[in-house]
VOPAGU-2260 file (C-alpha; in pm, 1 decimal, decimal comma):
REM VOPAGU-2260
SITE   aa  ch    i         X         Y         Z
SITE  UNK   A    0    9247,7   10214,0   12445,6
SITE  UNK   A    1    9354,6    9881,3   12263,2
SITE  UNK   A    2    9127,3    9656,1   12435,6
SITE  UNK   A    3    8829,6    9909,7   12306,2
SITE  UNK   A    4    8910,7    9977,9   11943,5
SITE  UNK   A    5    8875,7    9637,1   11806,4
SITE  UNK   A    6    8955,6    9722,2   11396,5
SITE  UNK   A    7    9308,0    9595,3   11371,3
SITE  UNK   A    8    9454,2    9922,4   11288,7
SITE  UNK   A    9    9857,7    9993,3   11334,7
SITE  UNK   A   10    9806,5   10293,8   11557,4
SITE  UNK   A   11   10146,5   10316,7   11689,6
SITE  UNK   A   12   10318,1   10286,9   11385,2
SITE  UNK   A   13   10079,5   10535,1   11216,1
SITE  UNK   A   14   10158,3   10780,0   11514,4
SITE  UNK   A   15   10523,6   10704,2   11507,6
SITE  UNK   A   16   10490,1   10865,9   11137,6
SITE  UNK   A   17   10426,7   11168,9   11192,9
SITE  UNK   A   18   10739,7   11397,6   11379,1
SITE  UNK   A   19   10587,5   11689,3   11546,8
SITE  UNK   A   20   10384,6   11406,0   11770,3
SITE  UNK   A   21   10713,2   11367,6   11951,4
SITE  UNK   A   22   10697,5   11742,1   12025,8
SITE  UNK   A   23   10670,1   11810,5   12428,8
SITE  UNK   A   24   10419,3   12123,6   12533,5
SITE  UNK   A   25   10460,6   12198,9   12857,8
SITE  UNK   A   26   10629,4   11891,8   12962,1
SITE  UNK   A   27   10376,2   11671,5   12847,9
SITE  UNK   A   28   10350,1   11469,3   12498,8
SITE  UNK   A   29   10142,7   11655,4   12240,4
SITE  UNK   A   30    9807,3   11579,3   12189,5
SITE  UNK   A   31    9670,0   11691,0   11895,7
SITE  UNK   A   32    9278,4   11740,9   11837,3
SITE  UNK   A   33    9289,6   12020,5   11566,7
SITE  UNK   A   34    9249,3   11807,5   11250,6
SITE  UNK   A   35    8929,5   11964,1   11117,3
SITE  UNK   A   36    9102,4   12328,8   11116,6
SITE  UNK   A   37    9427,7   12137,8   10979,4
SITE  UNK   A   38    9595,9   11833,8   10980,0
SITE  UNK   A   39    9981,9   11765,4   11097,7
SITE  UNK   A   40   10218,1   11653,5   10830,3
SITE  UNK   A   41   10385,1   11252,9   10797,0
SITE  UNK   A   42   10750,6   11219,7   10713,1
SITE  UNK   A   43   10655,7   11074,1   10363,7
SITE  UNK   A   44   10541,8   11456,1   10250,1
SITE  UNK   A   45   10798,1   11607,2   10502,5
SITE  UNK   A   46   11070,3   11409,7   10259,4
SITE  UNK   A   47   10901,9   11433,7    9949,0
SITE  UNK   A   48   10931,3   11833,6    9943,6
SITE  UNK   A   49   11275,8   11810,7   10105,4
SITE  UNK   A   50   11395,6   11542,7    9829,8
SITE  UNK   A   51   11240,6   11814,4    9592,9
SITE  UNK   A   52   11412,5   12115,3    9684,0
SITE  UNK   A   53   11764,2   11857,6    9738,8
SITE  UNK   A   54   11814,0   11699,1    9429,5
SITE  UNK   A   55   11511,7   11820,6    9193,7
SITE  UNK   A   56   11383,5   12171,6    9159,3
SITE  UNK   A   57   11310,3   12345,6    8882,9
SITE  UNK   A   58   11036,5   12530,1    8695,3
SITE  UNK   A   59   10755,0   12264,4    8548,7
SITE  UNK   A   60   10617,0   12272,9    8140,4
SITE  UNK   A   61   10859,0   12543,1    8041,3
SITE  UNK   A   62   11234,8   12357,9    8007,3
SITE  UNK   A   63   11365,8   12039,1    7851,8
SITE  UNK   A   64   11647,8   12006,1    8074,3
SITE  UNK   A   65   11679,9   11721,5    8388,6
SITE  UNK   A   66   11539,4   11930,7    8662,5
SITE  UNK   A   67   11264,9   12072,0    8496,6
SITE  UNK   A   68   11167,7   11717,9    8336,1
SITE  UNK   A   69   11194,1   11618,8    8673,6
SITE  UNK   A   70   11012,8   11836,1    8861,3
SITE  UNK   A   71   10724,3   11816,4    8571,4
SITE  UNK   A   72   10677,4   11461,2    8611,0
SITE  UNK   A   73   10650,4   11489,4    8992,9
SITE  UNK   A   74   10398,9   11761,3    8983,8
SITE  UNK   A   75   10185,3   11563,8    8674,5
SITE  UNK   A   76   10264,2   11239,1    8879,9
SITE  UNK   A   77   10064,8   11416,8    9168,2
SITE  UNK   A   78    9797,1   11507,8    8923,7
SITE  UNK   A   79    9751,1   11152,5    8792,8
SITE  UNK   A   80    9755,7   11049,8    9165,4
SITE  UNK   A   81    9456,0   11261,4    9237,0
SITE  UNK   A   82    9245,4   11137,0    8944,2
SITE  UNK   A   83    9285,2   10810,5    9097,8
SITE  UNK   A   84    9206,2   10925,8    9450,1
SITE  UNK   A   85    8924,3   11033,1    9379,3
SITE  UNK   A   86    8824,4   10848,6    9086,0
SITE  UNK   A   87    8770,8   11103,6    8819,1
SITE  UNK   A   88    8783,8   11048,4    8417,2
SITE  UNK   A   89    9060,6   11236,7    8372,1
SITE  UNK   A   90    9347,1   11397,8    8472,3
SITE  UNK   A   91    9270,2   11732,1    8289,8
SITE  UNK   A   92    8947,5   11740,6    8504,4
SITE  UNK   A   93    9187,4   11812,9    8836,8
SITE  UNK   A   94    9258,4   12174,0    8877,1
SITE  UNK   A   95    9534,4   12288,7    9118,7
SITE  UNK   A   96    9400,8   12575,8    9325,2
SITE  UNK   A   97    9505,5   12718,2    9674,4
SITE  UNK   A   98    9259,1   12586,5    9859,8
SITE  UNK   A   99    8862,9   12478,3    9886,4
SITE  UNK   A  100    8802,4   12820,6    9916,3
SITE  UNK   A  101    9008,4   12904,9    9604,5
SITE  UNK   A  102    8755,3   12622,6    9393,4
SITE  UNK   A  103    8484,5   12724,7    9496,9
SITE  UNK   A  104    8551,1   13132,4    9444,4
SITE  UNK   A  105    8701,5   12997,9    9073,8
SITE  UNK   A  106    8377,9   12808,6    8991,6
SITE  UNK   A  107    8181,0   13121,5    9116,5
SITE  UNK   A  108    8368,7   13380,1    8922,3
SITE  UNK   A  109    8400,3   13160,0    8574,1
SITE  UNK   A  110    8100,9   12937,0    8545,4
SITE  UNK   A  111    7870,3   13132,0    8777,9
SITE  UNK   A  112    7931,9   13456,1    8583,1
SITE  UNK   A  113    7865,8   13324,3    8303,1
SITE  UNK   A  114    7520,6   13132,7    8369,5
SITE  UNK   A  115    7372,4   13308,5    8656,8
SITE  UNK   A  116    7141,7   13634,2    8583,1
SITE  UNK   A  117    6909,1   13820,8    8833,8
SITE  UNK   A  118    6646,3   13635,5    8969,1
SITE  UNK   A  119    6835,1   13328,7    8960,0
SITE  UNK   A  120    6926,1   13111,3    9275,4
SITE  UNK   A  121    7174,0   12934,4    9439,7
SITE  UNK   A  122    7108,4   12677,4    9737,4
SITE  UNK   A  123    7342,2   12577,4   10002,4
SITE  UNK   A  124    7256,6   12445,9   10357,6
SITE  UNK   A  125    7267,3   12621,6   10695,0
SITE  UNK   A  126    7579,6   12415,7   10808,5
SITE  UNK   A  127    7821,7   12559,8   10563,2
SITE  UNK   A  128    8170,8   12671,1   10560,8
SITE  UNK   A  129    8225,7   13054,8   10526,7
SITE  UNK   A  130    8387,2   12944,9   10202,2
SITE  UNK   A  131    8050,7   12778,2   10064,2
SITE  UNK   A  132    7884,3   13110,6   10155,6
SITE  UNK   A  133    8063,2   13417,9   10038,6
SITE  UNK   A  134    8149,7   13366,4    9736,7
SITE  UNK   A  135    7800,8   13306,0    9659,6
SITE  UNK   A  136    7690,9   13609,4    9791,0
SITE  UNK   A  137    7953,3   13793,4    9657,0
SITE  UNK   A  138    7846,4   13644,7    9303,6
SITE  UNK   A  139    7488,0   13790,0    9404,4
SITE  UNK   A  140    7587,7   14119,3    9438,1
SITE  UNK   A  141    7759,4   14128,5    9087,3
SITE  UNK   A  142    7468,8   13960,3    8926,6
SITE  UNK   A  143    7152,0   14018,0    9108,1
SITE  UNK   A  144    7087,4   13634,2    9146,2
SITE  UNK   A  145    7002,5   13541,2    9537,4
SITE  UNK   A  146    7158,3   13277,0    9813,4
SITE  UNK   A  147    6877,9   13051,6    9958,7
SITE  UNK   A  148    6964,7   12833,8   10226,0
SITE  UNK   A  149    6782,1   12490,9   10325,0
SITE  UNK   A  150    6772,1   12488,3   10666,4
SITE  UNK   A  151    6880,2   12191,3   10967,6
SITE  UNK   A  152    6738,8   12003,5   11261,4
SITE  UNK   A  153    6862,5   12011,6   11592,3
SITE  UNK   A  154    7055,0   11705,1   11542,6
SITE  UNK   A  155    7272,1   11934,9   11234,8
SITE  UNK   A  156    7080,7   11677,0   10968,8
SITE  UNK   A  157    6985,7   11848,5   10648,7
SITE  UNK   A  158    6596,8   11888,3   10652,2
SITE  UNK   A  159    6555,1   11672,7   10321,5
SITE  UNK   A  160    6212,8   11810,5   10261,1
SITE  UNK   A  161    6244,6   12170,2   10275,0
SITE  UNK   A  162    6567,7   12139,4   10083,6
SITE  UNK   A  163    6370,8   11980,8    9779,6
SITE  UNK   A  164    6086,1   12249,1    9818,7
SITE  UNK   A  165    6377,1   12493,4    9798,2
SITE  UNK   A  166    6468,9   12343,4    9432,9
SITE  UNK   A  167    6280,2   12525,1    9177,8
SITE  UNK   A  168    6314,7   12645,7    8801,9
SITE  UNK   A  169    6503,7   12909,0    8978,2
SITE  UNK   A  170    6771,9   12764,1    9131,7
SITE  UNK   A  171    7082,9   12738,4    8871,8
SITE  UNK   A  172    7306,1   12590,6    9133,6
SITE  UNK   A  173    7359,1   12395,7    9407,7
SITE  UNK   A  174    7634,5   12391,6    9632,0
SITE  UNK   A  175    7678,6   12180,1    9976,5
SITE  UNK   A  176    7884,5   12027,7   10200,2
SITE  UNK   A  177    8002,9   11680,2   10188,1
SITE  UNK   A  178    8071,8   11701,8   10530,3
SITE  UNK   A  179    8001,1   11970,2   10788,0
SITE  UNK   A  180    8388,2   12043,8   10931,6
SITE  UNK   A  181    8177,4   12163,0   11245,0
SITE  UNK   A  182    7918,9   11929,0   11322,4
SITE  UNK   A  183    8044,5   11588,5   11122,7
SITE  UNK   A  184    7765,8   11563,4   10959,2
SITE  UNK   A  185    7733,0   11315,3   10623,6
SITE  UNK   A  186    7491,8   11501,4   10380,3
SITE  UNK   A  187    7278,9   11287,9   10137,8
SITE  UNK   A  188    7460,3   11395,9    9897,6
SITE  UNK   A  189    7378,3   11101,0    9632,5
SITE  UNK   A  190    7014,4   11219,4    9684,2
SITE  UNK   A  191    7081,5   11596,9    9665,1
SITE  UNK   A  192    7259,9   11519,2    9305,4
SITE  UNK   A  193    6998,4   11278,8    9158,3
SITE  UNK   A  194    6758,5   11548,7    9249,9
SITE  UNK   A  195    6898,7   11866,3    9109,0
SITE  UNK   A  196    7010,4   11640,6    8795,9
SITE  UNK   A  197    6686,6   11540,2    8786,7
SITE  UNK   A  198    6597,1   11972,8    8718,1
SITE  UNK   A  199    6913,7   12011,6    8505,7
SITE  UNK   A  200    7085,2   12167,2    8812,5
SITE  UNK   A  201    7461,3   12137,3    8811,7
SITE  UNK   A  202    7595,2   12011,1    9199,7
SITE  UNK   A  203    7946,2   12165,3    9363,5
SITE  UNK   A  204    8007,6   11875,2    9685,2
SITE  UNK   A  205    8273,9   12114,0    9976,3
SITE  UNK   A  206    8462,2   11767,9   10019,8
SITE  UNK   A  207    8715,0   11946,6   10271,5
SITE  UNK   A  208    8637,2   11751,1   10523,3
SITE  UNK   A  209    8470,1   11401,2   10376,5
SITE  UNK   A  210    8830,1   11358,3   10177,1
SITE  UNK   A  211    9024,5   11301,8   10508,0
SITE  UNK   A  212    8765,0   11025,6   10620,6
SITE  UNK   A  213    8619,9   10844,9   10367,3
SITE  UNK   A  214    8659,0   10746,0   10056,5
SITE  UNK   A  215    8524,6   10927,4    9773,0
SITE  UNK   A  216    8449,7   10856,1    9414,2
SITE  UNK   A  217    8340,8   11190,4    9187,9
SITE  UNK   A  218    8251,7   10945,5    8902,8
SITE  UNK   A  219    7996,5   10721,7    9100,2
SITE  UNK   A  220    7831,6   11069,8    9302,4
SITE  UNK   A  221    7812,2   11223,3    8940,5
SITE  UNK   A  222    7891,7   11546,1    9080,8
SITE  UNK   A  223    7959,7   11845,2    8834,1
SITE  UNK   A  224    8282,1   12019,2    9084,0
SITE  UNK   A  225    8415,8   11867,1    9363,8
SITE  UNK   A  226    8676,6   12115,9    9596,3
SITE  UNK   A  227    8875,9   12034,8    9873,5
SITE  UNK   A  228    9205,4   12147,7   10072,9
SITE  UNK   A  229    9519,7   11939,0   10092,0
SITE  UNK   A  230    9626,7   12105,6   10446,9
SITE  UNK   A  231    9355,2   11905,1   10586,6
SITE  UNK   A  232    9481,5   11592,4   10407,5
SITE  UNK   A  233    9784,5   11579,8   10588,8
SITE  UNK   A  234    9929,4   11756,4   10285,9
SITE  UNK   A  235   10096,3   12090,6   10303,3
SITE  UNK   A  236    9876,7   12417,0   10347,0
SITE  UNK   A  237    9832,0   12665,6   10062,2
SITE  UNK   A  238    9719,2   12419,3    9768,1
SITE  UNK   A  239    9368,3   12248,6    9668,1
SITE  UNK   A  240    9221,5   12091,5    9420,6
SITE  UNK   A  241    8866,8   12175,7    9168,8
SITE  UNK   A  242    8759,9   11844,0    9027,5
SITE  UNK   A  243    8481,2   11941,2    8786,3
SITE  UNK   A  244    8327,7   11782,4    8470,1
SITE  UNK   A  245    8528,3   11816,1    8133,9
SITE  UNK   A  246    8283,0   11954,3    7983,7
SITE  UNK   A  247    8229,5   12241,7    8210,8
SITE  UNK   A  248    8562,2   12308,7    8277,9
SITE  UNK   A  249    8625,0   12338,7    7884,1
SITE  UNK   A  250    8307,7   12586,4    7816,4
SITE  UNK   A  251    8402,2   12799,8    8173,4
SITE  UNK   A  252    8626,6   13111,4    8109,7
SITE  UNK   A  253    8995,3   13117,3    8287,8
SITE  UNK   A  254    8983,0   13259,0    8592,1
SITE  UNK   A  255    9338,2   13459,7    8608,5
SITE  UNK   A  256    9574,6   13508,7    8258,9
SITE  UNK   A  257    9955,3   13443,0    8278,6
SITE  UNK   A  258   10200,6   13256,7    8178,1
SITE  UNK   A  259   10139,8   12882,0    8151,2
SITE  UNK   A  260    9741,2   12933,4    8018,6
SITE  UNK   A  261    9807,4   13056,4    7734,8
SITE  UNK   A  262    9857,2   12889,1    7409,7
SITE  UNK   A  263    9946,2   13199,5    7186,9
SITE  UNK   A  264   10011,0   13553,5    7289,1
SITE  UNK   A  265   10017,4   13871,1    7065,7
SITE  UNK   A  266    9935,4   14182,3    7163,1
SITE  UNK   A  267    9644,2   14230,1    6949,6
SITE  UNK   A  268    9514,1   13900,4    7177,2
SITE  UNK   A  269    9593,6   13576,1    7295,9
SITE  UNK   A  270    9404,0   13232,1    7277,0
SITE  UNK   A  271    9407,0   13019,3    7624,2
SITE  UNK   A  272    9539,0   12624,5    7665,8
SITE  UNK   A  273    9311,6   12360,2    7681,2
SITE  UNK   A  274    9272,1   12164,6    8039,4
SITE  UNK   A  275    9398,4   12150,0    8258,5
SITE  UNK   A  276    9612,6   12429,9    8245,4
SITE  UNK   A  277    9365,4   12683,9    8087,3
SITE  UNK   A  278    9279,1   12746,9    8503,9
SITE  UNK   A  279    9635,4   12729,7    8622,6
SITE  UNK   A  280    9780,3   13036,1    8570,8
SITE  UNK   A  281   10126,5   13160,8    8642,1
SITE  UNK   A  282   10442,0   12925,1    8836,0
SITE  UNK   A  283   10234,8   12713,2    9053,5
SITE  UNK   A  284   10302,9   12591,1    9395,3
SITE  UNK   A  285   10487,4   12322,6    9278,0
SITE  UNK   A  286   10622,4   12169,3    9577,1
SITE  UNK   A  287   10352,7   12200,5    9753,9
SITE  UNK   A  288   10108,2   11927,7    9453,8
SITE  UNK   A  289   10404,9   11717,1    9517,2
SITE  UNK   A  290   10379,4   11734,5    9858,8
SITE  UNK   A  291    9940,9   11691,9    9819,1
SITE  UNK   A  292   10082,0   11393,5    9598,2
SITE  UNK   A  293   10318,9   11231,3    9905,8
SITE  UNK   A  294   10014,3   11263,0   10114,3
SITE  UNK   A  295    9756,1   11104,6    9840,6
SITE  UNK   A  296   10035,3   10835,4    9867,0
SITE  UNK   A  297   10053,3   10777,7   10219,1
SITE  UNK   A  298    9684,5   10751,7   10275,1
SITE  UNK   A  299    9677,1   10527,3   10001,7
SITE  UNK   A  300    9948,8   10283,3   10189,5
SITE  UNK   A  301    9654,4   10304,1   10512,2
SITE  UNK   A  302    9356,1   10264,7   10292,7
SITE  UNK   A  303    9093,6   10544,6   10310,0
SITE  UNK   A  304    8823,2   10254,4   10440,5
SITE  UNK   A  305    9076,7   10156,7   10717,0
SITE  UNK   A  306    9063,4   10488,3   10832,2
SITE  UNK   A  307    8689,8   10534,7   10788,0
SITE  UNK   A  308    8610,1   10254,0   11045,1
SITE  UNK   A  309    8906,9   10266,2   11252,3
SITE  UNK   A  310    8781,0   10705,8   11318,8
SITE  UNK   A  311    8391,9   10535,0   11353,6
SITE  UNK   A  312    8518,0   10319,0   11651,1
SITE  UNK   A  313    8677,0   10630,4   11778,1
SITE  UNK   A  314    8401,8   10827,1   11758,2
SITE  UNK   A  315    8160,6   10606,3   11912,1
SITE  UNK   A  316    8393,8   10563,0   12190,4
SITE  UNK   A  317    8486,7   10934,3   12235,8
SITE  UNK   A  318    8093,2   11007,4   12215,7
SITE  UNK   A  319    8025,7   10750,1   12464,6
SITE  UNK   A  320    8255,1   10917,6   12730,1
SITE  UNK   A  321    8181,4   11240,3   12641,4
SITE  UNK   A  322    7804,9   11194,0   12726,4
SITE  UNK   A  323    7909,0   11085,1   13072,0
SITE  UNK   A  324    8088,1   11476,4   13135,9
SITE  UNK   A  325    7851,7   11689,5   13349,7
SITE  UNK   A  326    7718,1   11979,3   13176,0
SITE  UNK   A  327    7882,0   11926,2   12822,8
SITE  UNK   A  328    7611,7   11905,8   12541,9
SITE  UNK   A  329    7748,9   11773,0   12200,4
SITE  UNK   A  330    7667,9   11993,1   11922,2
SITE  UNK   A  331    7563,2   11780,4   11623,7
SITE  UNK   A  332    7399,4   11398,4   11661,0
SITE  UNK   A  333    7332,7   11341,9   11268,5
SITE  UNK   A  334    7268,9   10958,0   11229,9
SITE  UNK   A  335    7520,8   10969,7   11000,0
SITE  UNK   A  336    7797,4   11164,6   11077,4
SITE  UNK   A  337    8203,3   11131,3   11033,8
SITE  UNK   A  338    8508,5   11173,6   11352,7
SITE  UNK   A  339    8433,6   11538,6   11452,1
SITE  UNK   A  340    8299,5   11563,8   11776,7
SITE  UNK   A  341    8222,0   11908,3   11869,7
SITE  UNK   A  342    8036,0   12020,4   12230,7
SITE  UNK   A  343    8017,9   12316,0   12466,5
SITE  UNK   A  344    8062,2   12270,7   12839,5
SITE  UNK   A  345    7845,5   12462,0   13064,7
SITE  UNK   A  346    8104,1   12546,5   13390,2
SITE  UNK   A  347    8445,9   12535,4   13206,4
SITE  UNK   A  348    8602,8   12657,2   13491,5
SITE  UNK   A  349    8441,8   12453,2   13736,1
C-alpha cells in the first residue's frame, strides 16, 4: 500500500492511535470499514473522558468550587474549540445537541414553527439522511407546509437545474446534505446558498459526514445552521453540535425548559438565558463535549486537509480495484465526491 499512496501521511502511527485496532476477530486483526455509520475512538478522547471522571468531575455553570470550575472550563474549552473548527463568529452560535438528528429536529421545532405556515415549502434532495427527512415531514403535518425534493442522476449528483426550478416564493427553507453518508457525494453547496440567499431563503448544510473529511468553514459557506454528529468524528456517540447564525438562534424559541436556560424563574413565569445556553437545557452530557473537544483536538494535530487528500488517494485507489471485481457495480460516481465507496455485488456467494 505504501508504494501507492504517495501523500506523506503517518499511517502507522495514526493507526497505532487508536486501541480497539489491536482488537483480534476471529483470529485475524480488525479491519474496520464502518466509519460512515460511526467512527472508532483515539486514545486522546479515550483519556480525556477518563482524566475527567479521575481527577475532575463535577456539575458545569452551577458551583464555584475546583471541580465544577474545572469541569466548566473543559466543557466551554470544547465549545471555543468548535468555533474554531469550524470557523464560526462566535462561540454562543455552537449549540450542544445529541446528535445531527437532534439539530436538525431543534431547528425544525423552534425556527420552523415559528416561520413556516401552510402552503409553504421546504426543499431537500433525494440523497438525504432519514434525519434530513422526517423531521421535515413531521413539521408538515403540524403546519400544513409541504417537503419537495430535487431529485439526482444516476451518478448520485444533485440535478442543479431542477433543484433551482424547485426554488420558488414558496419555499421558506432549504435543507441538504453536505455530503451524502451513502453515496459520498460533495453537493454544490456554495451554489445552493448563494441561490436561496439570493430569494431570502435561509440554508441548514447535514455536515455529518463532510466534517470527518474536509475542512469546513460556516463563515465563508454563509450558511444559516450547520448540524453534525461527533460519533462520526471520532468523538464519543450521543452528542452534536447546531451551528446557526446569531441572529436566528437569538429570535428562535428554546426548544426544551430546565434548569440551566433559564435566567429567572417564578411561578407566575420565567424569562430564558441568552446564547448559548437558551437551547441547552438541563445537565448536559458533559463528558461527552469534552470528549467531542479531545477529538476536535486530535484532528487538529493531523490537519483536516491532510486527511482530505491522504482519503482522495485512497479512494481513487480503492475505486480503481474495486472496478476490476466481477459483478460489483459502485453505487454513486459524483465527480466530486468524498472516501465512501459504496457498491452491490451481483453473486455474493459465488
Amino acid at each position: 500500500m505504501a508504494a501507492l499512496i504517495k501523500t506523506n501521511f503517518p499511517i502507522d502511527k495514526i493507526r497505532a492511535d487508536f486501541p480497539i485496532l489491536a482488537e483480534q476477530i476471529r483470529n485475524k486483526p480488525l479491519v474496520y470499514l464502518d466509519n460512515a455509520a460511526s467512527c472508532q475512538k483515539p486514545n486522546a478522547v479515550i483519556d480525556r473522558i477518563s482524566h475527567l471522571y479521575r481527577h475532575d468531575y463535577a456539575n458545569i455553570h452551577r458551583g464555584v468550587h475546583t471541580l465544577s470550575v474545572r469541569s466548566t472550563d473543559q466543557y466551554e474549552g470544547a465549545r471555543e474549540a468548535i468555533k474554531n473548527f469550524i470557523n464560526a463568529a462566535s462561540s454562543k452560535e455552537i449549540i450542544f445537541v445529541r446528535g445531527a438528528t437532534e439539530a436538525i429536529n431543534l431547528v425544525a421545532q423552534t425556527y420552523g414553527k415559528a416561520n413556516l405556515t401552510a402552503g409553504d415549502e421546504i426543499l431537500i434532495t433525494a440523497m438525504e439522511h432519514h434525519s434530513n427527512i422526517v423531521p421535515w415531514q413531521m413539521l408538515c403535518e403540524q403546519t400544513g407546509a409541504q417537503v419537495k425534493v430535487a431529485p439526482i442522476n444516476h451518478a448520485g449528483e444533485l440535478i442543479y437545474a431542477e433543484f433551482e426550478a424547485l426554488l420558488t416564493a414558496k419555499t421558506k427553507l432549504v435543507s441538504v446534505a453536505h455530503m451524502s453518508n451513502a453515496l459520498g457525494t460533495i453537493n454544490p453547496v456554495e451554489k445552493i446558498i448563494a441561490a436561496a440567499h439570493a430569494k431570502n431563503i435561509p440554508v441548514l448544510l447535514d455536515g455529518a459526514q463532510a466534517t470527518p473529511h474536509m475542512p469546513v468553514d460556516v463563515t465563508a459557506l454563509d450558511c444559516d445552521f450547520y448540524v453534525f454528529s461527533g460519533h462520526k468524528l471520532y468523538g464519543p456517540s450521543g452528542i452534536g453540535v447546531l451551528y446557526g447564525k446569531q441572529a436566528l438562534l437569538e429570535a428562535m424559541p428554546p426548544y426544551q425548559g430546565g434548569g440551566d436556560m433559564i435566567r429567572t424563574v417564578s411561578f407566575e413565569g420565567s424569562t430564558f438565558a441568552g446564547l448559548p445556553h437558551k437551547f441547552e437545557a438541563g445537565t448536559p452530557s458533559i463528558a461527552d463535549v469534552i470528549g467531542l473537544g479531545a477529538a476536535i483536538d486530535y484532528l487538529n494535530t493531523i490537519g483536516m486537509q491532510a486527511i482530505a487528500e491522504y482519503e482522495a488517494e485512497l479512494l481513487a485507489y480503492a475505486t480503481e480495484q474495486a472496478s476490476k471485481i466481477k459483478g460489483l457495480n459502485i453505487i454513486g460516481t459524483a465527480a466530486d465526491k468524498g472516501a465512501i465507496l459504496s457498491f452491490v455485488l451481483d453473486n455474493p456467494s459465488a
